[in-house]
Structure formats: structure tokens, C-alpha cells
Backbone bond lengths (Angstrom), bond angles and torsions (degrees), N, CA, C in turn:
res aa  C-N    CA-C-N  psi(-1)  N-CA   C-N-CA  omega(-1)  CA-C   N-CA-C  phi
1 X - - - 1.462 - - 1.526 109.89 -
2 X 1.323 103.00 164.51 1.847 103.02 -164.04 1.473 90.01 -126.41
3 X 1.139 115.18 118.84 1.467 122.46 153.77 1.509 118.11 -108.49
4 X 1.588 109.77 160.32 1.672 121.73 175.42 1.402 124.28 -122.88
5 X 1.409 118.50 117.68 1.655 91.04 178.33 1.383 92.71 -124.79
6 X 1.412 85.00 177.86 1.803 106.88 -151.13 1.645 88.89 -144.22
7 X 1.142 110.39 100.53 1.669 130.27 170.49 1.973 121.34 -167.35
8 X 1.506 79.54 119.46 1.478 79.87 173.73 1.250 138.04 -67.13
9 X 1.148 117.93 -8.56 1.523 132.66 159.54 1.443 121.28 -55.01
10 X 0.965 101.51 69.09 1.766 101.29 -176.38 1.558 118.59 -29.07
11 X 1.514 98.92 -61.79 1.664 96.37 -170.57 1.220 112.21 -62.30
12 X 1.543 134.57 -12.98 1.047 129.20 -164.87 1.619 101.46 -105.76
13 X 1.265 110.08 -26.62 1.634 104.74 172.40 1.153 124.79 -80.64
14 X 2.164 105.44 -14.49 1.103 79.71 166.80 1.684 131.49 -105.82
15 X 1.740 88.23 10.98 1.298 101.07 -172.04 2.270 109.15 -79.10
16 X 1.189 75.58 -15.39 1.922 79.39 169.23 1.536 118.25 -104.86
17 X 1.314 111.38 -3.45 1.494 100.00 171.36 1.525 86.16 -101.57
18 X 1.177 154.08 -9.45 2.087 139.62 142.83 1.103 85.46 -37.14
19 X 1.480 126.84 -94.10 1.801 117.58 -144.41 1.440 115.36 -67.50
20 X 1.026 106.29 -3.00 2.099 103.89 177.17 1.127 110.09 -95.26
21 X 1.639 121.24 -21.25 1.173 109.04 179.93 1.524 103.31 -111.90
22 X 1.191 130.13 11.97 1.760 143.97 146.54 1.115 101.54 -64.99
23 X 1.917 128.85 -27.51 1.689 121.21 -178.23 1.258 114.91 -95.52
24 X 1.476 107.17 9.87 2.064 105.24 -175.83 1.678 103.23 101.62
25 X 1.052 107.21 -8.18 1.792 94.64 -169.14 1.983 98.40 -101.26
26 X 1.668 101.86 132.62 1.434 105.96 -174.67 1.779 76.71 -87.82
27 X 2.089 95.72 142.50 1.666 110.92 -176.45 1.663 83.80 -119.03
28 X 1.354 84.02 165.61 1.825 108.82 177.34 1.517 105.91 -141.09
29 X 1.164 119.69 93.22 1.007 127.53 -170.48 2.587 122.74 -84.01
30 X 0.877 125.62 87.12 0.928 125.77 158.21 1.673 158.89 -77.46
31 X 1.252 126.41 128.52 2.097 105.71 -167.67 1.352 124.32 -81.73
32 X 1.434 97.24 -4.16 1.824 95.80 -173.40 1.327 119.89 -159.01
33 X 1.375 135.03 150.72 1.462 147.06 -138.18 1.584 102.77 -68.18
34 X 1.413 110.35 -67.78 1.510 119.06 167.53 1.905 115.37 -22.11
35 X 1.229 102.27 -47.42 1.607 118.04 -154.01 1.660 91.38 -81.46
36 X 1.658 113.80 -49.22 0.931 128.28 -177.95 1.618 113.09 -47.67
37 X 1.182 101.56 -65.09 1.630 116.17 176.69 1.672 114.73 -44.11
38 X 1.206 106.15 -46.40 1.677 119.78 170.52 1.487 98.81 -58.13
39 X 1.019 121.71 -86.59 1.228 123.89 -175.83 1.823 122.09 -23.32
40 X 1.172 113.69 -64.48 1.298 137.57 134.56 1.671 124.35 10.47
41 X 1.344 96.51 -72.31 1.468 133.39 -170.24 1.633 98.35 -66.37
42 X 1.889 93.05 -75.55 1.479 104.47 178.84 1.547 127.22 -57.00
43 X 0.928 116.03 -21.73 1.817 111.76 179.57 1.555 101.69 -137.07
44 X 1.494 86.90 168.96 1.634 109.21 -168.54 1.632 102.43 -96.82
45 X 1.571 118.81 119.14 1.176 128.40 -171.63 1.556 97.59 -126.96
46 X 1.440 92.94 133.49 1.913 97.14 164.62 1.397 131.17 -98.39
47 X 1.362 113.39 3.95 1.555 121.17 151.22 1.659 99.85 -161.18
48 X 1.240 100.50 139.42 1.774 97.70 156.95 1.753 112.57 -128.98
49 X 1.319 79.39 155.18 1.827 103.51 -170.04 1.775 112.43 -99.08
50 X 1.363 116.72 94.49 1.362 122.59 -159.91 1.826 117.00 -101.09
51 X 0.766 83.72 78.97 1.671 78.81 173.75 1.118 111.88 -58.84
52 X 1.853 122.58 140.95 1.366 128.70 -163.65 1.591 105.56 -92.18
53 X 1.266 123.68 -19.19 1.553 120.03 -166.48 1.616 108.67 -111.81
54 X 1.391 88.46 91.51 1.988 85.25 -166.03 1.148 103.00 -148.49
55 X 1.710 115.87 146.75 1.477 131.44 -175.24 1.162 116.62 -53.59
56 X 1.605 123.98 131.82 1.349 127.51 178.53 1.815 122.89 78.74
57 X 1.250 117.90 -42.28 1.429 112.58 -177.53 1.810 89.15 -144.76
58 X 1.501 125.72 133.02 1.244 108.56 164.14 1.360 122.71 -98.37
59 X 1.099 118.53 -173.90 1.154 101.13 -178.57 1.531 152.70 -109.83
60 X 1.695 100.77 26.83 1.157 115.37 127.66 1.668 138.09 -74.70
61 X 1.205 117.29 -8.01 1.466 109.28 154.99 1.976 108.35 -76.55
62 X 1.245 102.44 -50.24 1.212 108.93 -161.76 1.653 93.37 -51.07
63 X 1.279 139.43 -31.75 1.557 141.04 -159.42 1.882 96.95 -87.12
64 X 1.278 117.91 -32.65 1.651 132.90 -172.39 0.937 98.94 -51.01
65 X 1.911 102.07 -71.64 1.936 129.97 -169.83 1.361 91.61 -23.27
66 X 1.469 96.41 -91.42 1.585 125.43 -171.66 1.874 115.22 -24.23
67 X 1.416 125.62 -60.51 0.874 146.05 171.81 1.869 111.65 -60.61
68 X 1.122 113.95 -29.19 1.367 116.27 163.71 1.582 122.85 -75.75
69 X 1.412 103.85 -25.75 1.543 103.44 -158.85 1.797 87.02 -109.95
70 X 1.074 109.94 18.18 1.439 122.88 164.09 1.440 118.56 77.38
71 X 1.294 104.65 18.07 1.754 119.84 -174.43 1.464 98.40 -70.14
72 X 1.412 128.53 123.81 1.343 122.62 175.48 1.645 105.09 -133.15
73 X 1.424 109.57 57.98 1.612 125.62 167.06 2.010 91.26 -89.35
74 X 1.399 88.12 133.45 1.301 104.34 169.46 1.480 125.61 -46.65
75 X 1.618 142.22 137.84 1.134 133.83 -143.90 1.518 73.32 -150.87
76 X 1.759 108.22 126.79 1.424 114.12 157.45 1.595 103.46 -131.78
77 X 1.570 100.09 114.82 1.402 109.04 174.57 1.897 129.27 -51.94
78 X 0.926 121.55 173.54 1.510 123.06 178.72 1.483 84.72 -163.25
79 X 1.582 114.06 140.19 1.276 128.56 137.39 1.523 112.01 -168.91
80 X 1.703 112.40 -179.14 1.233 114.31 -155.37 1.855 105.55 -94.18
81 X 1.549 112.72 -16.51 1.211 112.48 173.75 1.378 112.76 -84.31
82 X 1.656 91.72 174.74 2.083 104.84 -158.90 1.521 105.79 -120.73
83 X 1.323 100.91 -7.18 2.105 110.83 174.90 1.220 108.34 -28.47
84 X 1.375 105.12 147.11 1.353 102.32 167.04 1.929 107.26 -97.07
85 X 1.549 110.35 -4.12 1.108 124.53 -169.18 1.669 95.12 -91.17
86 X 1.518 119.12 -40.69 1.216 100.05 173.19 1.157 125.41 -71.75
87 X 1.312 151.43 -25.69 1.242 170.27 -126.46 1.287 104.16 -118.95
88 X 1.364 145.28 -16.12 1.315 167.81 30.71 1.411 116.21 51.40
89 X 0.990 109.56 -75.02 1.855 106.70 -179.27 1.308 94.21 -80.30
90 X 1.203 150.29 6.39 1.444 132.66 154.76 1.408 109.86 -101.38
91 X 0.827 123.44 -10.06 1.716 122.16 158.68 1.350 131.17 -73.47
92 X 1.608 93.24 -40.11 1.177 120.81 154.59 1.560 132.48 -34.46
93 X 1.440 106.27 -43.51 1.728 121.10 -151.00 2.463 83.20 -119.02
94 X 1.275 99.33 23.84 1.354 95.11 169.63 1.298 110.41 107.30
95 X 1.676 130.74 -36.83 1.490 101.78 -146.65 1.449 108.45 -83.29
96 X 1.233 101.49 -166.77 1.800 105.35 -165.39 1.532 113.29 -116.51
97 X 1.426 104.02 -13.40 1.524 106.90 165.25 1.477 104.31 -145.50
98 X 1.831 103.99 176.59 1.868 103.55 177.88 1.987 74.10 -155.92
99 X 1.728 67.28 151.52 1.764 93.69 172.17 1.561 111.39 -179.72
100 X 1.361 82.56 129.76 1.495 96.06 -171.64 1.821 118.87 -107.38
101 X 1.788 71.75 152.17 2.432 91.03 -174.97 1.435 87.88 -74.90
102 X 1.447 93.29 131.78 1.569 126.07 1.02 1.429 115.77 -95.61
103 X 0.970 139.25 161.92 1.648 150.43 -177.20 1.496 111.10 -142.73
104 X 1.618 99.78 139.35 1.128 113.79 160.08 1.766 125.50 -55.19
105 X 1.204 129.03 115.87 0.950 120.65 -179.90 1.690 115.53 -59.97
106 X 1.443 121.55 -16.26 1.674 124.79 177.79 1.763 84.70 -71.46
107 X 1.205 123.14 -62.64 1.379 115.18 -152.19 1.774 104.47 -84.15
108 X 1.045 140.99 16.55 1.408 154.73 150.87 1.781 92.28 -73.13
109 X 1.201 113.41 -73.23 1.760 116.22 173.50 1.223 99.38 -37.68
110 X 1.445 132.24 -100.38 1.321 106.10 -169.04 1.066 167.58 -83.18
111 X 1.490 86.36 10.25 1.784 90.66 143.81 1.456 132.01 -88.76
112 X 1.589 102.30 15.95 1.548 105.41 158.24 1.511 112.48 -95.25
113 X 1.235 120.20 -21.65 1.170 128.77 -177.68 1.536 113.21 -82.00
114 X 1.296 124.14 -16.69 1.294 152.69 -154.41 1.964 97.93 -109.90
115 X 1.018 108.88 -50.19 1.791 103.91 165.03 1.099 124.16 -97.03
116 X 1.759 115.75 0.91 1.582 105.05 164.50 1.869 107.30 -95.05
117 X 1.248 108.49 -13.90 1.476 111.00 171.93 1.301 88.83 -71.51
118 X 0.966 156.89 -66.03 1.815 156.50 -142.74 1.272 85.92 -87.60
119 X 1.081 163.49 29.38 1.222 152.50 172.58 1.298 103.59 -131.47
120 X 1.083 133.00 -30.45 1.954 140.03 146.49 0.827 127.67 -78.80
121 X 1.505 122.22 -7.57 1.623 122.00 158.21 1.299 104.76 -21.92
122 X 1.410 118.54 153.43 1.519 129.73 -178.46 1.422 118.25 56.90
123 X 0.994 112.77 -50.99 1.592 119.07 178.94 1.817 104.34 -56.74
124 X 1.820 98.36 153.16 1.242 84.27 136.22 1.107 177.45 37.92
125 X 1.323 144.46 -19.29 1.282 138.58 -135.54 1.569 119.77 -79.45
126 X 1.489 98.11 -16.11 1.485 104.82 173.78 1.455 120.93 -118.48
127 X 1.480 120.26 125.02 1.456 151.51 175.46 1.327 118.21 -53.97
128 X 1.714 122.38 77.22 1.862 101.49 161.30 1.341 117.89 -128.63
129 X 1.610 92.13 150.50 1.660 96.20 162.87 0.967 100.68 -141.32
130 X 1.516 104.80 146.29 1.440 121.13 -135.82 1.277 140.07 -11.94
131 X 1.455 143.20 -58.89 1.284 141.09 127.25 1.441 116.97 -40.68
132 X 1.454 112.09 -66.42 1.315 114.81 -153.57 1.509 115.23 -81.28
133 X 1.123 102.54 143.00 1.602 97.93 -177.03 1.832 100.44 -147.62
134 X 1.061 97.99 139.71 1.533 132.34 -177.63 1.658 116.72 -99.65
135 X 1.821 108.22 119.55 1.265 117.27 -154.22 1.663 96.57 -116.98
136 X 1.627 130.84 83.73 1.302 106.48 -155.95 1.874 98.12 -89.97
137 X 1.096 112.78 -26.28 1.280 110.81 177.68 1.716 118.28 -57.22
138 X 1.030 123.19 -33.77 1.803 129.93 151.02 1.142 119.10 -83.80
139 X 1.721 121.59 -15.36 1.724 117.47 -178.44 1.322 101.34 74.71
140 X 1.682 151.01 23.46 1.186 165.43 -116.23 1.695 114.21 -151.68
141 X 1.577 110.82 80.06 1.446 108.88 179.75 2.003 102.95 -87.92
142 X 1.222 103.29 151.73 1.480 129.46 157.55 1.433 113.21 -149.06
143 X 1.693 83.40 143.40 2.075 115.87 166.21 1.435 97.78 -91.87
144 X 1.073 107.69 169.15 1.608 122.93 -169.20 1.363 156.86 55.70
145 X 1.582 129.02 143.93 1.418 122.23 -179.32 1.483 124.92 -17.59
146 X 1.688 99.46 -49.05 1.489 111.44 -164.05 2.050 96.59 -95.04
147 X 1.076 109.43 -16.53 1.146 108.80 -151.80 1.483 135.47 58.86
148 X 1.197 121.02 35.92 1.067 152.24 149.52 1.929 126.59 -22.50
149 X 1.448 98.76 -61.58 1.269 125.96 -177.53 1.329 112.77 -89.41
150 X 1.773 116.44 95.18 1.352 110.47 171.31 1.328 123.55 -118.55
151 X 1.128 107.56 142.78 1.770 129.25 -150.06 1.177 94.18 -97.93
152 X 1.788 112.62 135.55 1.276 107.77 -164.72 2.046 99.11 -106.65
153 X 1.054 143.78 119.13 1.216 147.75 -178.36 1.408 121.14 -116.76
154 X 1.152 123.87 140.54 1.610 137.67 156.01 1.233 125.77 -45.40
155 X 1.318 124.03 138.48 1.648 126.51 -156.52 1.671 89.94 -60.35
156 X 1.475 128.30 -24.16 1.597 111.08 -165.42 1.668 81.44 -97.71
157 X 1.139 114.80 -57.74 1.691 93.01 -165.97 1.393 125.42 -47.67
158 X 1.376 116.66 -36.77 1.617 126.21 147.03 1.922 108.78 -31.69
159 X 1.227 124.76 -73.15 1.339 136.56 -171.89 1.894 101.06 -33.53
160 X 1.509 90.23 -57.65 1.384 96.28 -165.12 1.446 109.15 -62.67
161 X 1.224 126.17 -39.40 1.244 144.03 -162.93 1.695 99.80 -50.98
162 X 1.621 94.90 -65.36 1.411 142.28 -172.15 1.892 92.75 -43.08
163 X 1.049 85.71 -59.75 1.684 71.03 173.96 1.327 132.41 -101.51
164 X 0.915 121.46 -9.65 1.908 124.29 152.73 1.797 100.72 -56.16
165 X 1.169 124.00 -51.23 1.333 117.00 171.38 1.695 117.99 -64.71
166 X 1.175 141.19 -19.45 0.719 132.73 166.11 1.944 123.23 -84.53
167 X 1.539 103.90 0.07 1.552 116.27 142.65 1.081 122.82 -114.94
168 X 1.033 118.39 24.44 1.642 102.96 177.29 1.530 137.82 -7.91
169 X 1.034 124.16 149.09 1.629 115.03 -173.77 1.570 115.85 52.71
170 X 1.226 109.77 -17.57 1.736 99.04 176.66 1.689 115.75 -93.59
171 X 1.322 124.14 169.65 1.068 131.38 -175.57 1.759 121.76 -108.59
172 X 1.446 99.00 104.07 1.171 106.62 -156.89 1.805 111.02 -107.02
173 X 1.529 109.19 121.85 1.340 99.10 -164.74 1.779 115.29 -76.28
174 X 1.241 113.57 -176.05 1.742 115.40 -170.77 1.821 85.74 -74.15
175 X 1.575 123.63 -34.89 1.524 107.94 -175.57 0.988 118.87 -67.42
176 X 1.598 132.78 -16.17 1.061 133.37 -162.69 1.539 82.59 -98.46
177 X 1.363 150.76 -81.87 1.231 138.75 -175.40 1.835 123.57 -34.81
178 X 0.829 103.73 -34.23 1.527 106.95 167.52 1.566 107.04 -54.46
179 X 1.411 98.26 -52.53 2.052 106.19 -150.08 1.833 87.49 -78.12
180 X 1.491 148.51 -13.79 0.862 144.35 146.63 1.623 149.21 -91.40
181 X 1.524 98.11 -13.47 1.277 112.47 146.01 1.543 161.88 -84.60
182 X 1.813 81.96 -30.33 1.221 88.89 -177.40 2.207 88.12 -135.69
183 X 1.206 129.53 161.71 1.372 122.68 -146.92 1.566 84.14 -83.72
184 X 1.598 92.28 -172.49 1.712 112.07 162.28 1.065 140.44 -75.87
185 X 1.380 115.48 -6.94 1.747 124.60 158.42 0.855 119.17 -102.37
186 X 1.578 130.00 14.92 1.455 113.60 150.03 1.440 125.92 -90.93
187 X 1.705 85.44 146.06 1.213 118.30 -162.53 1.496 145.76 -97.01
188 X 1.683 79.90 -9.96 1.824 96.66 -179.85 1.128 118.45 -79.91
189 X 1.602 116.60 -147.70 1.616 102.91 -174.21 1.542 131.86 -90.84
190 X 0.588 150.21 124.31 1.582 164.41 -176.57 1.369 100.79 -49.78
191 X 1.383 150.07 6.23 1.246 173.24 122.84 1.785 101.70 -39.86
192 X 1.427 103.65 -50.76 1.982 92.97 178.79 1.595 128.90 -39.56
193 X 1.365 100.14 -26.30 1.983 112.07 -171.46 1.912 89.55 -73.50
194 X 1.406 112.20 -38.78 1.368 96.39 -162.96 1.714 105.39 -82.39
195 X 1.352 119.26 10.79 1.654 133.11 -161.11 1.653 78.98 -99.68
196 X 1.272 119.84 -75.59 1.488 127.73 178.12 1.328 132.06 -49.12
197 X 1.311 101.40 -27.11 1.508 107.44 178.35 1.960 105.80 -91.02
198 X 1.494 110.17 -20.49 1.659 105.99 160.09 1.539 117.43 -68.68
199 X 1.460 109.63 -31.04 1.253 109.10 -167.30 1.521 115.39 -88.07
200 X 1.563 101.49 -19.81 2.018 95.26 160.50 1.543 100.70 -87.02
201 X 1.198 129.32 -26.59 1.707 114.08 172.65 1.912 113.88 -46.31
202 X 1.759 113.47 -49.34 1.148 120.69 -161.55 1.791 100.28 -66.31
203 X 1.876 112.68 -31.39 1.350 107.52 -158.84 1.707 98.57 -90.91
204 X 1.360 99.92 -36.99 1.653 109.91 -165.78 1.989 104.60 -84.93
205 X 0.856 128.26 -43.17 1.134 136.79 -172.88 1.462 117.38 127.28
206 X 1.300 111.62 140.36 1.881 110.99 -172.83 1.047 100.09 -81.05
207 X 1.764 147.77 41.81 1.458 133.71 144.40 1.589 118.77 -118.59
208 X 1.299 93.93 31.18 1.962 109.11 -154.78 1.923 72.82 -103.21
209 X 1.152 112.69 -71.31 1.877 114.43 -162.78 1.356 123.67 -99.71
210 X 1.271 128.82 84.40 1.639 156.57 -146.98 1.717 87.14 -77.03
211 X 1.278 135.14 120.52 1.357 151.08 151.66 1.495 99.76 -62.90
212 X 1.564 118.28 124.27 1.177 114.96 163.23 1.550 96.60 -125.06
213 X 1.457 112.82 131.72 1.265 130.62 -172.65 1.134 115.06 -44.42
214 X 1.357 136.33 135.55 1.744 129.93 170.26 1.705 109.09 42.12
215 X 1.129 125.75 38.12 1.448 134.56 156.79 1.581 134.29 -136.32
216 X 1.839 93.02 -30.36 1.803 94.67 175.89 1.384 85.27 136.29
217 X 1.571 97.02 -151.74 1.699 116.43 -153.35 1.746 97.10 -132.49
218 X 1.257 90.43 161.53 1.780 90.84 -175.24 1.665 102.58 -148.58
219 X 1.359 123.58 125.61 1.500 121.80 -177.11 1.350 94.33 -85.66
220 X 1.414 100.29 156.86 1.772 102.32 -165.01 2.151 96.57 -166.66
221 X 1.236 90.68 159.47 1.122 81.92 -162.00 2.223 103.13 -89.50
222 X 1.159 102.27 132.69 1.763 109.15 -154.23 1.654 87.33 -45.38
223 X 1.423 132.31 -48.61 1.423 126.28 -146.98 1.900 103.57 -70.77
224 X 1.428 115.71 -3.89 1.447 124.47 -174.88 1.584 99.38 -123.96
225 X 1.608 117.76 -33.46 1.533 104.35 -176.57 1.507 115.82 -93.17
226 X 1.712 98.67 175.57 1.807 104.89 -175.90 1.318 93.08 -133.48
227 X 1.381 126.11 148.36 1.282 135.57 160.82 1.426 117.20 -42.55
């Protein structure tokens, strides 16, 4: 899952996109409302983290924009006041949670974990093809009929997994896994998806993720696919 936060506090934004992306989630980290909103706009995020006191747009406009132009990705506020009036006008202007500095960084987690479960309500929540099925609400892979056989994976090898299963049968390129796994400032090599995608072949089995030449990777179900 891809989250965004939007806080001008550097050390602190960047000290929570370390532990979010220590939990499997690729972060995109930004300093100011304007940038935020772009960001926002341009890519597909499954929760963002908005701090209200920020350069150029705050972030109750930035929650309006979004909420006007019909964007309904989950919005969990952050700021440094204790109002009960502010806490209010940010509920107000859309978002879906508020929590105030200072915060526990465990309870920042779950209440991110807490509006992306409410955000699959109804849906879904569990991933299969054919055997395999994908548990993202426990982070919980299994092989087999009974499901029996559970595969133990890394918060990113999980990520990756996590979203090849959530296309199944389609053909999904290494850019498209990058731009959702891992954020937009990374910088290394574009070679890592094919590091991760050997290393769920070795745990999951090499007929689970079908290589299609000069296009990407495709999850498929092992009893129909070939390495």
C-alpha cells in the first residue's frame, strides 16, 4: 500500500515514513500543502497523513481540494493544537481521522491501519488465486486447498506480492511496481522488482509469477503458469 504524508517537520516526516516503510507500506514524503495537493492529485494513494500547519496551502484546504474534486482516499489529520473547534473544522473539511502532537508513533499506526481496514469494508479483503491467497489485513500468505501452508515473507516481499494479487492475471510492469511499492524518490536500480520477484518465486513457487518478456510480471495461478 502507498501512503503520503504531508508535514513540514522534516525530522518527523522523515522519521515516520522509516517506520511505515519498515511496515511494508512504500511512503512519499512531502513539506508543503501546494506540493502536497499535487502530489495528491497526481498519484494514487491509499491513505494520506496531513498535517494542518503547513507552508503555502494548509491543511484544511489541502483536505477541501481533494474532497471537492471527489478524491475520497482516507485523510488522517496531525496537528499541534488541542481545540475542540479545530478538531472539528478538520472533520469538517473531509478528513477521516485527527490526532494530535505529540503522538505515539504505535497509535499513529493504528489508526492508519484502522482507516485502511474501513476503507475495505465491504470489499473483499482477502486475495486468491487459485491456491494462493493473500491476507493483507493480517499481512498473512498461504499455499494450498486447505490453506494449510504459510509462507513466511518480508514486509516488502509481502507489498509486492500484495499487489500482483490485487491484479491478478494482468501484466504488470517493474514501473508500475516500483511507483507502488517502493515511493517516488527512489533512486536505485530498477533491477530491485526483479531481486523480489526471485525471492517470492524461491518461497512461493516458480509457477505462481509468469515473466512476460519486455512487459513485466503477471500472477497466475501455478497449476496453468510456467516460469
Amino acid at each position: 500500500m502507498r501512503l503520503l504524508i504531508v508535514e513540514d517537520e522534516r525530522r518527523l516526516a522523515l522519521s515516520l515514513a522509516k517506520g511505515l516503510t519498515a511496515e511494508g507500506f512504500a511512503v512519499d514524503v512531502v513539506h508543503d500543502g501546494a506540493e502536497g495537493l499535487h502530489q495528491a492529485t497526481e498519484n494514487d494513494y491509499d491513505l494520506i497523513v496531513l498535517d494542518i500547519m503547513l507552508p503555502g496551502m494548509n491543511g484544511y484546504r489541502v483536505c477541501a481540494a481533494l474532497r471537492a474534486a471527489g478524491d475520497e482516499t482516507p485523510v488522517l489529520m496531525l496537528t499541534a493544537k488541542d481545540g475542540e473547534y479545530d478538531e472539528a473544522e478538520g472533520l469538517d473539511t473531509g478528513a477521516d481521522d485527527y490526532l494530535t502532537k505529540p503522538f505515539s508513533y504505535v497509535v499513529l499506526l493504528a489508526r492508519i491501519r484502522a482507516l485502511l481496514r474501513r476503507r475495505t469494508r465491504g470489499a473483499q479483503p482477502v486475495l486468491r488465486v487459485g491456491a494462493l491467497t493473500v491476507e493483507p489485513a493480517v499481512r498473512r500468505v498461504t499455499v494450498g486447498e486447505d490453506a494449510a501452508d504459510e509462507v513466511e515473507l518480508t514486509a516488502k516481499e509481502f507489498a509486492v506480492l500484495e499487489y500482483l494479487a490485487g491484479r491478478a492475471g494482468e501484466v504488470v510492469s517493474k514501473s508500475e511496481i516500483l511507483a507502488h511499492v517502493w515511493d517516488f524518490a527512489y533512486e536505485g536500480d530498477a533491477n530491485i522488482v526483479e531481486v523480489y520477484i526471485s525471492a517470492l518465486r524461491r518461497k512461493l513457487g516458480a509457477g505462481w509469477i509468469v515473466t512476460v518478456r519486455g512487459a513485466g510480471y503477471r500472477l497466475t495461478d501455478a497449476g496453468r503458469g510456467r516460469a
